[in-house]
Structures are given as C-alpha cells and as structure tokens.
N, C-alpha and C positions, 0 to 999 in steps of 0.2 A: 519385689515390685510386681503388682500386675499387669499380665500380659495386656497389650493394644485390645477394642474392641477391634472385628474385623472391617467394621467400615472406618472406624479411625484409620486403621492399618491401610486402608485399601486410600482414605483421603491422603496422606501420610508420604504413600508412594508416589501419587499424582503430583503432590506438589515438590517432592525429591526430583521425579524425573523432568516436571515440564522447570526449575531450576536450575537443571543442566542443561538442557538442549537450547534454553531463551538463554543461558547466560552466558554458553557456550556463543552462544552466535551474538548475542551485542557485543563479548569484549571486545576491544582495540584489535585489530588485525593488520599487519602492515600489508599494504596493498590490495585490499577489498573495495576499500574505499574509492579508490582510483580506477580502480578496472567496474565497477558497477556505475560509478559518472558516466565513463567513456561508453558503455555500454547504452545506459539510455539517451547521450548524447547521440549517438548513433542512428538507435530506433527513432526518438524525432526527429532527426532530418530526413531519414527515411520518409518517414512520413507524410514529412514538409516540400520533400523530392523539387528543393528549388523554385516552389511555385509563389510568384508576387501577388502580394495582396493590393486592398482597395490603395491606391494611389502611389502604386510603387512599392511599396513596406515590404520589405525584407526579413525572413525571419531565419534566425540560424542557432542551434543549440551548441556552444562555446565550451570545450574542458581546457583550457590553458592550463598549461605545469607549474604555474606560478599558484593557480587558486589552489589546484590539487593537493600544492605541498602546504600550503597554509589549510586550506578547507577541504579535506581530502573528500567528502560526500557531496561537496556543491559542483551543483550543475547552472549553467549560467547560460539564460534566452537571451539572445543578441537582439534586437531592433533596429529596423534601420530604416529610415524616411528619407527618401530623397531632395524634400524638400526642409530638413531641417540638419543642422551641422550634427559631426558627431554619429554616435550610437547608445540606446536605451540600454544598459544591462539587469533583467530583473535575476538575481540568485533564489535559485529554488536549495532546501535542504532535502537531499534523498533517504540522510537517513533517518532522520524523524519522520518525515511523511510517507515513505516509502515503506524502507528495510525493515526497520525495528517491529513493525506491526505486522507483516510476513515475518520477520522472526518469531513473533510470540502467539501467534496461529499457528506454525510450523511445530512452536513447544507443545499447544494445546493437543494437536494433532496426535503429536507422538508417543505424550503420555496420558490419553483419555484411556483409561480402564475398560479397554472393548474385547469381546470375546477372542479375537486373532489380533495377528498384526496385518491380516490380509482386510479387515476391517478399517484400521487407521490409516492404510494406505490407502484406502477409499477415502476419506476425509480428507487426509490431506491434500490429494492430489483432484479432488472437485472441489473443494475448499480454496485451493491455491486459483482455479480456472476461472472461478467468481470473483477472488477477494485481489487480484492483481487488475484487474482491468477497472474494478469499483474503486479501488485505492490513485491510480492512474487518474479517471476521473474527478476524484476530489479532490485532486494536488492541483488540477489544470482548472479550474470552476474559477479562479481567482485570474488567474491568465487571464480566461474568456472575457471576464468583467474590463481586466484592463486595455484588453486590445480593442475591447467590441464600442468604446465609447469613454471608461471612465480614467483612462491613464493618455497622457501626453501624447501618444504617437495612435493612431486607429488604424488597424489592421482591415476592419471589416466592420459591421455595423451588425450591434444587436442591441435586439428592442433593450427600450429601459424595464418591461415587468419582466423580462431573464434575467436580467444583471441585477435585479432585485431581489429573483430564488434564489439565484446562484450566490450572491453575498451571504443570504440568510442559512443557507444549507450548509454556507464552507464556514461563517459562525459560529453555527449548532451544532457541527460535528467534527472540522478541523482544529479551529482556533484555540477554543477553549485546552489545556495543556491536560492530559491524559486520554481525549475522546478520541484520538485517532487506534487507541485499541479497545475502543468500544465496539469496534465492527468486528475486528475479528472477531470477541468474545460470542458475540452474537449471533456470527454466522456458525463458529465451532459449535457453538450449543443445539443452534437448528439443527445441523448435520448427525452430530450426534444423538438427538433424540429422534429425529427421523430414521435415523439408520437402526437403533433398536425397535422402533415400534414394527418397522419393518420385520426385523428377527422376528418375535413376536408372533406377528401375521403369518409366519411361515411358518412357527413351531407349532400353531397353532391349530393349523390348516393337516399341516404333518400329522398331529397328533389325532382330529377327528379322522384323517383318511385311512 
C-alpha cells in the first residue's frame, strides 16, 4: 500500500482530530445541559436586572426542573403584561443555537494544522470573544422582532424596517438548518489565514533583517 501523500496526511489528521473534539462535546452528557440553561438563564436576568418595559411588561428568563428534565438545553423567556391574563412563554433551544456551533469552532480551533499549539490558542480564544456574543446576538434578533411589535405582548417599540433586517438576517443565517455553523467556519478560516499571513510577514521581515 502507498504511503499517504503528506497533505492527504496532513487533511487526514485535521479531520481525525477536529472528529474528536466536536464529537466529544456534542455527545449527550448528563447535566451539561441543565447547568448551561441555568447559566444563561442567569446572565439574562442579569442583564434584564428587573427592569419593566413599555406598559408594564415583565420580562424574566425561566429554567424550571420540569423543562430541564424533559428539554434539558431549553431555556424559557417569561412575558408578562399586566394588562393581559396569564404569561407568554417563548422556548429558546441552546443547543442548536448556541452550543453545538461553539462546539465546532472549538473542534476547528483545535485541530487547525498551525505551527504551535500557542497559535491555536490564539484562535480559539479571539475566536470564542467574537463568535459568543455574535451567536448571542442572533438567537435574540427574533426576540427583538417579537417583543418590539410583531408578537402578542410589546415590550418596547421598534421600527418596522429593524424588524424587517432583523427577520431577514435571523432567515439567512439562523433558520435555514446547518447555517448556524456557517459563522464559525467562517470566522475559523479568517482567523486562520490571518494568523498565517501574519507568520509570514514576520518571517519575512526576519529573513531581510
């Protein structure tokens, strides 16, 4: 049998290791799922720190033991209007929208073929600083829509041509079923080829001096 070429070899590795580390972290894990709800459940009420919106509206991030044990990644926005009976519950999934896309940046990260691991740890940990707060972002785009006018209960008021990006943007990049790991791929590649051209530039500089 003939040996690998070395960049087969070298493809070969990449998809071995980033195999492990993404499938390492999507399998089923008991109690990840429930301590990562409870955790963003947390940080949005943090954030939410109590404060009533346009006519009352209450807003409260919900991990009840009952969803947990049924939906262990859902997280559940409370609504609550004072002048209407009841409370709105919209279910968000964390780990589709969330985790699994930080999982497989975290794989991409890990096993990108860069000259150190003091390299990959630069990716992944500028990689993570960007792609958490833009993932964040586009899980809440559909919220805004709903609170800001186009669901049952309004929070607050936003124009209709936001709630018109904002639909078209969390379409074109959430909805559709695999495009929420089209950002990681995306940002891993910039990172990565930025950070070589970089080398590069230094070796380069190194070598005339």
């Amino acid at each position: 049998m003939r040996p690998l070429a070395p960049k087969t070899r070298l493809v070969a590795q990449f998809l071995f290791a980033f195999g492990c580390v993404f499938g390492g972290l999507a399998l089923p894990s008991p109690g990840i799922g429930p301590a990562y709800a409870r955790a963003h459940a947390a940080l949005g009420n943090a954030l939410l720190d109590d404060e009533v919106f346009e006519g009352g509206v209450a807003l409260r991030f919900l991990t009840p033991s009952v969803d947990l044990a049924e939906h262990p990644w859902q997280l559940t926005l409370e609504v609550r209007d004072p002048g209407k009976p009841g409370a709105v519950l919209v279910p968000i999934d964390l780990r589709t929208l969330l985790f699994l896309p930080i999982a497989a940046f975290i794989g991409l990260a890990v096993a990108a073929p860069l000259d150190s691991a003091r390299s990959n740890a630069r990716v992944l940990g500028l990689g993570l600083l960007i792609l958490t707060p833009a993932l964040l972002l586009l899980t809440a785009l559909p919220l805004f829509c709903f609170l800001g006018g186009d669901g049952p209960v309004r929070a607050f008021r936003l124009p209709l041509a936001a709630r018109v990006v904002f639909q078209i943007i969390y379409r074109a990049m959430v909805a559709p079923p695999g495009m929420m790991y089209a950002l990681p791929l995306l940002l891993w590649w910039v990172l990565v080829a930025r950070l070589k051209r970089a080398k590069v530039t230094v070796d380069s500089t190194t070598t005339a001096g």
